[in-house]
C-alpha positions in Angstrom: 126.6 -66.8 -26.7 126.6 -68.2 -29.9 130.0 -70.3 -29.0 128.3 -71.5 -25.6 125.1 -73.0 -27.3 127.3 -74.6 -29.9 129.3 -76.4 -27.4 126.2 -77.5 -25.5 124.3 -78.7 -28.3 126.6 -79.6 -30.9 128.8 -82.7 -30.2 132.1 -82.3 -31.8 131.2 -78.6 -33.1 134.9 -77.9 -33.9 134.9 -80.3 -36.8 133.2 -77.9 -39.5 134.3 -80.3 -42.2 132.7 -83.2 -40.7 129.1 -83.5 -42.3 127.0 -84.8 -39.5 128.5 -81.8 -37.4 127.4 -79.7 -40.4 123.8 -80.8 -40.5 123.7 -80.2 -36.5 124.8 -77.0 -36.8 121.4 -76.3 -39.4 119.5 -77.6 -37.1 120.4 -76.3 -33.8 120.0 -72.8 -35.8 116.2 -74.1 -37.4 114.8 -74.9 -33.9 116.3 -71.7 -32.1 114.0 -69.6 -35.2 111.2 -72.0 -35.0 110.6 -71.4 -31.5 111.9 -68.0 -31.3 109.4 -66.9 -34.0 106.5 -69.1 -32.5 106.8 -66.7 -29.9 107.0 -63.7 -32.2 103.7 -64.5 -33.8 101.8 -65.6 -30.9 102.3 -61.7 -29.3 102.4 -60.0 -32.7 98.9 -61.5 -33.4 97.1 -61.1 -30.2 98.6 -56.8 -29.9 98.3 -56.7 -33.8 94.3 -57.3 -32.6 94.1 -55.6 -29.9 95.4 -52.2 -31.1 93.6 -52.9 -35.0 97.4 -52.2 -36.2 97.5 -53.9 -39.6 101.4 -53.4 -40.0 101.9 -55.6 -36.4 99.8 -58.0 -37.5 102.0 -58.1 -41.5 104.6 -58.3 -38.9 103.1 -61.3 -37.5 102.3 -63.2 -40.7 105.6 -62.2 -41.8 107.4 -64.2 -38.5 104.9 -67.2 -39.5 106.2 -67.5 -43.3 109.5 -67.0 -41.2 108.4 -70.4 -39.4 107.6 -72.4 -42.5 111.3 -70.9 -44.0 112.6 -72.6 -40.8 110.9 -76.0 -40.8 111.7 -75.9 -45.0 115.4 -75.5 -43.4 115.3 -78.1 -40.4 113.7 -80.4 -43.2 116.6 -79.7 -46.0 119.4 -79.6 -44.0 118.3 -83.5 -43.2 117.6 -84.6 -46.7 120.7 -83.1 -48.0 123.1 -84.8 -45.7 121.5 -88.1 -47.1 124.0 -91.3 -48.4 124.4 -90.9 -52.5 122.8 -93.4 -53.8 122.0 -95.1 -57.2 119.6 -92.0 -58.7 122.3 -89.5 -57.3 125.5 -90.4 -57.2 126.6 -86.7 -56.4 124.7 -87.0 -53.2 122.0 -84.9 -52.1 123.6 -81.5 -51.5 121.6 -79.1 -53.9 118.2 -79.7 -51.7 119.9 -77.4 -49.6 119.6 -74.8 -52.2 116.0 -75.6 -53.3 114.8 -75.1 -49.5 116.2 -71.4 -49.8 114.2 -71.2 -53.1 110.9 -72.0 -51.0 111.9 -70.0 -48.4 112.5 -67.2 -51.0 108.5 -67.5 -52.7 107.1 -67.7 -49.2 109.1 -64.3 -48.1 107.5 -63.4 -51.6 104.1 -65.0 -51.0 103.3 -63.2 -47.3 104.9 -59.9 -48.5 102.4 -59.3 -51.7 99.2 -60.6 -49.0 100.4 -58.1 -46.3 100.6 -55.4 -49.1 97.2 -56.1 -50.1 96.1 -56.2 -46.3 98.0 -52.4 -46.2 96.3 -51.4 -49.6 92.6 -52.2 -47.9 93.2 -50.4 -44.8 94.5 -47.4 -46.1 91.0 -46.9 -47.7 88.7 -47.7 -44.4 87.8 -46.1 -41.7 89.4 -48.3 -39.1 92.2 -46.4 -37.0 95.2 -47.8 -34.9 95.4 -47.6 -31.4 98.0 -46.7 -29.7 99.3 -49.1 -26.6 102.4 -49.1 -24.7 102.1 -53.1 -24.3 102.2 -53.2 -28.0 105.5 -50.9 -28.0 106.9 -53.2 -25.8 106.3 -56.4 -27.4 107.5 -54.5 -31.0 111.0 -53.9 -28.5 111.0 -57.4 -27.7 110.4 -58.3 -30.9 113.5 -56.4 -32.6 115.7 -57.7 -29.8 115.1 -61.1 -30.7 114.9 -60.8 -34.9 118.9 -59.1 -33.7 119.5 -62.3 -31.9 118.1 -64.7 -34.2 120.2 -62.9 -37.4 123.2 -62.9 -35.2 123.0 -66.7 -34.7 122.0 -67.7 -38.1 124.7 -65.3 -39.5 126.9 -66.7 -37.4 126.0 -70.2 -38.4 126.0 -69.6 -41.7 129.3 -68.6 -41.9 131.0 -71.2 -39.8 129.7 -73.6 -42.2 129.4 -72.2 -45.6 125.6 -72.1 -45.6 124.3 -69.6 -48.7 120.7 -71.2 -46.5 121.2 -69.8 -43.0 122.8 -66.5 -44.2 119.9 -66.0 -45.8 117.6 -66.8 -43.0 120.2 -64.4 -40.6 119.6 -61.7 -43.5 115.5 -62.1 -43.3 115.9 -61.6 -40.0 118.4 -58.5 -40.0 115.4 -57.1 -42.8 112.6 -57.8 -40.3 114.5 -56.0 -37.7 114.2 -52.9 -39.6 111.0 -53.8 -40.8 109.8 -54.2 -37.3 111.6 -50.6 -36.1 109.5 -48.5 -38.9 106.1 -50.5 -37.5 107.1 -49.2 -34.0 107.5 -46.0 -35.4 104.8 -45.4 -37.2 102.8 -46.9 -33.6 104.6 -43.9 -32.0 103.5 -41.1 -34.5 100.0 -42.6 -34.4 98.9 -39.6 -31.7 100.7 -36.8 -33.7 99.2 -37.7 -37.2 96.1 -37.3 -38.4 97.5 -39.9 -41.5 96.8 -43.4 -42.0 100.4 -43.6 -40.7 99.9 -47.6 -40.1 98.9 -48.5 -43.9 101.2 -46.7 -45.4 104.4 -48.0 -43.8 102.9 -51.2 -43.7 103.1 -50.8 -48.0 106.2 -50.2 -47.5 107.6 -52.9 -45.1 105.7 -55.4 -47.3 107.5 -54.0 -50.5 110.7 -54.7 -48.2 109.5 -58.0 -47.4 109.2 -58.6 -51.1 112.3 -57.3 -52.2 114.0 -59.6 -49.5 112.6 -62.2 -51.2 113.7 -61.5 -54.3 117.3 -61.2 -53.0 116.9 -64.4 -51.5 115.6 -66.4 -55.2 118.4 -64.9 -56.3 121.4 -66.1 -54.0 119.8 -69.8 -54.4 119.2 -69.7 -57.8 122.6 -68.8 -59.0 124.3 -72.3 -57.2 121.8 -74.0 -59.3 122.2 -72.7 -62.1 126.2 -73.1 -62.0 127.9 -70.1 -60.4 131.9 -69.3 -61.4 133.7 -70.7 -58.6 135.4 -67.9 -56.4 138.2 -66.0 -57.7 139.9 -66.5 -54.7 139.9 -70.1 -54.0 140.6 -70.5 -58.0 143.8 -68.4 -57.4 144.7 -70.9 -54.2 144.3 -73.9 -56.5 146.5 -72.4 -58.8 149.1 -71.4 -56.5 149.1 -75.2 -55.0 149.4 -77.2 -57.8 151.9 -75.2 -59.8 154.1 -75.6 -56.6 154.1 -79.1 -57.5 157.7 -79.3 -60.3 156.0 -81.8 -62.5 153.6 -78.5 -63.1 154.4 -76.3 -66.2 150.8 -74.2 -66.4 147.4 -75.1 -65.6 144.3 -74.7 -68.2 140.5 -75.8 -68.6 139.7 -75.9 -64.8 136.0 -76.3 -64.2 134.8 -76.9 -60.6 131.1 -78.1 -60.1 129.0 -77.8 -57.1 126.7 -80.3 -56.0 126.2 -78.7 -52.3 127.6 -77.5 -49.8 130.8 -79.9 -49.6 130.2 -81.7 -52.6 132.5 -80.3 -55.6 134.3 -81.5 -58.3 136.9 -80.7 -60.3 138.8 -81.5 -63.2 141.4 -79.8 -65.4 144.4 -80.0 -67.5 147.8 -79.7 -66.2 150.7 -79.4 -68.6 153.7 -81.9 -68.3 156.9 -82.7 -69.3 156.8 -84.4 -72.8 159.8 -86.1 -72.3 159.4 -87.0 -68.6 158.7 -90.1 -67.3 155.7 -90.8 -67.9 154.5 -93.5 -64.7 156.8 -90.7 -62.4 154.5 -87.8 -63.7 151.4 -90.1 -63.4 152.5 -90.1 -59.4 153.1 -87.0 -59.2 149.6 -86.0 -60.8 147.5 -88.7 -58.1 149.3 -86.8 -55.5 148.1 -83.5 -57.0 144.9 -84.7 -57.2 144.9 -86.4 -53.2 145.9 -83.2 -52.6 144.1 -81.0 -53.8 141.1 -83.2 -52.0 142.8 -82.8 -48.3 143.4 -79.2 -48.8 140.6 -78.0 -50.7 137.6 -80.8 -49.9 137.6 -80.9 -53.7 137.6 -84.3 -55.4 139.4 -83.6 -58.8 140.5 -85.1 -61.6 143.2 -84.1 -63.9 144.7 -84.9 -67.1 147.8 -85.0 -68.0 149.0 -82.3 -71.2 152.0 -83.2 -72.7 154.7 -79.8 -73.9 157.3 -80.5 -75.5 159.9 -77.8 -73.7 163.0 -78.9 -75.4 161.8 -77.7 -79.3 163.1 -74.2 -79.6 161.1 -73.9 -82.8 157.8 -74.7 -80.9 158.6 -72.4 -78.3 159.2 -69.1 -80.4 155.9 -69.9 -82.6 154.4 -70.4 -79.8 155.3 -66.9 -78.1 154.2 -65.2 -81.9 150.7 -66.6 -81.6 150.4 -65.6 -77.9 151.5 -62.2 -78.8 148.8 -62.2 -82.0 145.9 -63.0 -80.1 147.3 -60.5 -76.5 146.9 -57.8 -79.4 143.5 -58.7 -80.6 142.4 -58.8 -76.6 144.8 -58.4 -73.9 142.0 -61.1 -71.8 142.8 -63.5 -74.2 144.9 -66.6 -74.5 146.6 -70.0 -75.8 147.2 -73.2 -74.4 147.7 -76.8 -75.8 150.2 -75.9 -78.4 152.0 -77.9 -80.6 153.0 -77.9 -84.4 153.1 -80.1 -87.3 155.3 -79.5 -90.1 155.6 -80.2 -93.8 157.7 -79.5 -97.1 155.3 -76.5 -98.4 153.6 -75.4 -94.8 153.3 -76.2 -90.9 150.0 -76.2 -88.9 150.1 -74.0 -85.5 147.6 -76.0 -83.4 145.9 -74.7 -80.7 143.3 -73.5 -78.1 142.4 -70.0 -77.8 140.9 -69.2 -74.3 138.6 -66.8 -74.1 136.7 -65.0 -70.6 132.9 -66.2 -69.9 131.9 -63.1 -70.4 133.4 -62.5 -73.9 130.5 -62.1 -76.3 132.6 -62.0 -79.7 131.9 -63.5 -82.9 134.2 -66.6 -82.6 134.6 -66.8 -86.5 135.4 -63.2 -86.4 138.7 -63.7 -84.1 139.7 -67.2 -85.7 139.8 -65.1 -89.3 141.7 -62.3 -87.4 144.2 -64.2 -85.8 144.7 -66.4 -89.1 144.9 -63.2 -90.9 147.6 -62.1 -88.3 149.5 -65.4 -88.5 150.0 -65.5 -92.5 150.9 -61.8 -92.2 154.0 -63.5 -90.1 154.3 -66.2 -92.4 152.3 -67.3 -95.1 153.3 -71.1 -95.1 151.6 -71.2 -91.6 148.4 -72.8 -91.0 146.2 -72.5 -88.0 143.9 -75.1 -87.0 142.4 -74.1 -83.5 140.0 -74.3 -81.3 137.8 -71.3 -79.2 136.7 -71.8 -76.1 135.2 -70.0 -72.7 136.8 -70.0 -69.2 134.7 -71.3 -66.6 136.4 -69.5 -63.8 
């Protein structure tokens, strides 16, 4: 089903990469809940009445917020696909993750009000009813919150969207939310317990929770989330099967939306190499890297000197010092400068993002290590975190 309304509605829906196809795929998936949940709350309202069930009626306010997620959606997906222009060169791709953030404080917003509305009827006198029309339209109701997370999942997925696999995961959470509403509308005549109230405290403290999750998922992109470990690994792997390649250090990738990242980082050269042959080599790294990846990236060049046996065994002592101090650790950007009384070791010491050690603490421990080797060795280095 999802494949059939795709190729109905979607022109060119192959072309994932394409972003006009992109934004059509966001809003194809923002109408389907819009209308989908118009329906939800319209029945949810009027049985949610009807029967004096405050947990259907949560259930309806909660498919309304659902509403305002999806217009927030239909909206962002719109703005984000904008031209970049002179304010933002980097182009407008983040909205996308803002509009999951206001999507996340609605969930939030309607989640606390319903647990209030729970909260107040589990003091009162007023009792549900029990109606098989309502337990069909709570049926109907889960069938469609299966569909419309299938679709948006679905969606998501297709094109990278952290924004509709949230909305397909709302919508997997109201399905369950929905099921313990029809249950506790089943146990109604077997109970004398306000039944209703009290699982409709606990779906709202779902509902809540969901929305929590979701702040979350759009928050970290903003913030600057490590790129995946995976797609670092396949960068890796592509560039050093370029020759002119020796090793590959300080690769940061930023991401300005969906389909908008850059890259840069240091690739390590021949010194003695020609140099306008290895500048080729490095612009059809970096075209590269664009075509296969959808990553515009720039890279600069890091001269090693490979012929300088000297350079290459004081480099391997200093790798070995600072493996023994952490085995997570390492060097790049070595080179040497000697003297008549003493030579400097100069380098970078790489260190994981999540290393929380003293840095003056390892550059006196290494230095200490180093002069135990030799004492007419200096080090002058630099620490530094991995962004990856």
């Amino acid at each position: 089903m999802f494949d059939f309304i795709s190729k109905t509605f979607i022109k060119d829906y192959q072309k994932i990469d394409d972003p006009d196809v992109r934004m059509r795929y966001g809003i194809l998936s923002s109408i389907l809940s819009i209308v989908l949940n118009l329906i939800l709350v319209i029945f949810k309202m009027i049985f949610g009445t009807i029967t004096n069930s405050v947990a259907i009626i949560a259930d309806g306010f909660n498919n309304l917020s659902d509403m305002g997620s999806n217009l927030a959606s239909l909206f962002g997906f719109k703005l984000a696909n904008k031209h970049p222009d002179s304010e933002h060169p980097y182009g407008h791709g983040r909205i996308e993750y803002i509009v999951g953030m206001i999507i996340a404080f609605l969930i939030i917003y309607v989640g606390i009000t319903s647990c209030i509305d729970s909260l107040k009827m589990l003091f009162s006198d007023e009792k549900v009813t029990f109606s098989i029309g309502a337990i069909i339209i709570l049926v109907i109701a889960i069938l469609i919150k299966a569909y419309m997370s299938y679709f948006n999942m679905q969606a998501g997925k297709k094109i990278n969207s952290e924004t509709l696999i949230a909305a397909g995961q709302d919508s997997k959470n109201d399905v369950i939310s929905t099921l313990a509403t029809l249950v506790s509308m089943c146990l109604v005549p077997f109970f004398d317990l306000p039944l209703d109230s009290i699982i409709g405290i606990f779906v709202s403290l779902f509902v809540i929770k969901s929305g929590f999750e979701i702040f979350r998922s759009t928050m970290d992109p903003l913030l600057g989330l490590a790129p995946d470990k995976e797609l670092v690994n396949d960068i890796e792997a592509y560039i050093k099967k370029y020759p002119v390649c020796l090793g590959i250090h300080d690769l940061m990738i930023h991401d300005y939306g969906p389909g908008r990242r850059f890259m840069t980082l240091h690739v390590e050269v021949d010194a003695h190499s020609d140099i306008m042959a290895t500048h080729d080599a490095i612009d059809l790294i970096e075209r590269g890297v664009l075509k296969e990846f959808g990553i515009l990236t720039t890279i600069h060049m890091d001269p090693i000197d490979t012929s300088d046996e000297k350079v290459k065994a004081l480099k391997e002592v200093v790798k070995k010092i600072v493996k023994d101090i952490n085995e997570t650790y390492d060097i790049h950007d070595f080179r040497i400068v000697s003297g008549p009384t003493h030579t400097n070791l100069i380098f970078d010491v790489l260190l994981p993002s999540g290393d929380t050690k003293d840095h003056e603490i390892i550059r006196k421990e290494i230095e200490k290590r180093v002069k135990e080797y030799d004492p007419q060795l200096y080090c002058v280095m630099e620490i530094e975190h991995s962004y990856v």
